[in-house]
C-alpha positions in Angstrom: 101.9 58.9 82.2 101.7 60.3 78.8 101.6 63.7 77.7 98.0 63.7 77.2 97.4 62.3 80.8 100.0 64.8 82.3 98.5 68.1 80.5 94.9 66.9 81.3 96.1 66.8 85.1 98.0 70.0 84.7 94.5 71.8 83.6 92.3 70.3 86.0 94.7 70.9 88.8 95.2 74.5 87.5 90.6 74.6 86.8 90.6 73.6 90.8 92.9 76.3 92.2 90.9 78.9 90.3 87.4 77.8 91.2 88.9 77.8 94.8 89.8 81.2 94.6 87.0 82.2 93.0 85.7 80.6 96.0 87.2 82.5 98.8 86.5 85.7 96.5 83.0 85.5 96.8 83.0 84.5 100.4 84.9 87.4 101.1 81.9 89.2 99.4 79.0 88.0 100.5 77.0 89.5 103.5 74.9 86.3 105.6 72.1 86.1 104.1 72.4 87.9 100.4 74.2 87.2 96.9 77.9 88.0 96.6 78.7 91.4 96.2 75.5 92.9 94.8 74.3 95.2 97.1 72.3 98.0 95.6 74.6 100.7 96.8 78.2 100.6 98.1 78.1 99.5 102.0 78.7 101.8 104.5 79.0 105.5 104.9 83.0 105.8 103.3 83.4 107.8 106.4 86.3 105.7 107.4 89.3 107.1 104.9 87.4 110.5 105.0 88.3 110.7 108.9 91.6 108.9 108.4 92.7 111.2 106.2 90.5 114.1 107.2 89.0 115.2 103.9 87.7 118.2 103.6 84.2 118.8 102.1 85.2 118.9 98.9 87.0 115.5 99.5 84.5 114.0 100.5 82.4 114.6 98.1 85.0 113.6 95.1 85.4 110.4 97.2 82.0 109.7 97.8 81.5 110.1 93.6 84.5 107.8 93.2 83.0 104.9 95.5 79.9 105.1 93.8 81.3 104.9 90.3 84.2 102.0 91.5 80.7 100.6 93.4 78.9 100.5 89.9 82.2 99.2 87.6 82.6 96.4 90.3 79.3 95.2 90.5 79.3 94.6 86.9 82.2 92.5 86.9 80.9 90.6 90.0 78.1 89.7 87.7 79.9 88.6 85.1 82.3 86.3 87.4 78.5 84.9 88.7 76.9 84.0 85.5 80.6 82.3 84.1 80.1 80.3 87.7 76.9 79.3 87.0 77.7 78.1 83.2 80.5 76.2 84.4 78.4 74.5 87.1 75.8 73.7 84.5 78.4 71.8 82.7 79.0 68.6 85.6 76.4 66.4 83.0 78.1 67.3 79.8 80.8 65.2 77.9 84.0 67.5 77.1 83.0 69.3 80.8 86.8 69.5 82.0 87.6 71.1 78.8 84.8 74.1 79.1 85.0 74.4 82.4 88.7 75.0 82.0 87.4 78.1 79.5 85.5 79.4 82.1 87.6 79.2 84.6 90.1 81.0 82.6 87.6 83.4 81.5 86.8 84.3 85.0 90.4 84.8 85.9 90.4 87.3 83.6 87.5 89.1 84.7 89.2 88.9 88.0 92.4 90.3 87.0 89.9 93.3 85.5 88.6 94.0 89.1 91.4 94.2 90.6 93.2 96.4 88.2 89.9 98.6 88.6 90.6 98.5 92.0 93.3 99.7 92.0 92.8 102.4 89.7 90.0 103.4 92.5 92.7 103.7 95.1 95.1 105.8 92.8 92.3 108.3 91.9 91.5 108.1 95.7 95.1 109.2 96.2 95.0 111.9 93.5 92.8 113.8 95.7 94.9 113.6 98.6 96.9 116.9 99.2 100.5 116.3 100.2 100.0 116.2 103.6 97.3 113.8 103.5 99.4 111.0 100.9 101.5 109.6 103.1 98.6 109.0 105.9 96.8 107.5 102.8 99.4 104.9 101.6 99.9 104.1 105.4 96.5 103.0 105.6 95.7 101.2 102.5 98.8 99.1 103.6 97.4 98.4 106.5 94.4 97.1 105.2 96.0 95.2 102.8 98.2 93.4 105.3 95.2 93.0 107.4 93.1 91.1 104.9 89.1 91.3 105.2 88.0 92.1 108.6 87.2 88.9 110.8 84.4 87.4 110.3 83.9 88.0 106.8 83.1 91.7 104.8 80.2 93.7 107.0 82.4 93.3 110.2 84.8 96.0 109.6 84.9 99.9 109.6 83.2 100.4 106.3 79.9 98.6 107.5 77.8 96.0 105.9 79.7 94.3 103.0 83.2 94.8 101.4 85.2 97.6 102.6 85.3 100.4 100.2 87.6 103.0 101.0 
């Protein structure tokens, strides 16, 4: 095989794993029946960690404004991940397609990597209005839920109703 052959293979196998996770990533956020992820307002009540945690009403409000604004940041990144899905799909007919698709794919790895570093930013200002007593209960949950993975049967099954859980 030359080296042409062998870096052409490495970027196609490297384009397929992507698009596969890009894959499961909007499975995991689509509701039967609607788009991925673009709901008009973030699912659920958030009553979940405000209950876990027992918030008080101040709490709840600060975490209610922070799921709306980590609602709003994510859905535009979710858009963006769409349209770079739908401009490498467009591309199946076109000479050179492996080569742009690999661009997008790359592209949308990035815009991945955003979301979750904005997730997690969304979690740590979560935490930040935790009182002492409340943190530890905090970091045992959002462990949980990260071991657990997306509730069975896809998002809109779990404790954060329709969609994908927002704490």
């Amino acid at each position: 095989m030359t080296r042409k052959e062998n870096n052409l293979l490495k970027y196609t196998v490297v384009a397929l794993i992507v698009v596969n996770l890009i894959s499961l990533g909007a499975h995991w956020f689509t509701r039967p029946g609607q788009g991925p992820g673009l709901q008009e307002r973030p699912p659920g009540p958030g009553g979940f960690l405000d209950d876990q945690l027992n918030f008080d009403h101040q709490q709840r409000e600060q975490h209610a404004a922070l799921r709306q604004e980590h609602f709003h940041e994510s859905r535009k990144i979710l858009r963006e991940i769409e349209d770079e899905k739908e401009q490498m799909m467009d591309l199946f007919s076109q000479e050179n397609a492996l080569q742009s698709a690999s661009m997008h794919a790359e592209h949308i790895g990035q815009l991945q990597t955003q979301l979750e570093i904005l997730t997690f930013n969304h979690f740590m200002k979560i935490r930040n209005i935790c009182n002492e007593e409340q943190k530890p209960t905090f970091d045992l949950v959002i462990r949980d839920a990260i071991r657990r993975g997306p509730p069975p049967g896809g998002p809109g099954h779990g404790p954060h109703g329709p969609g994908r859980p927002h704490p």
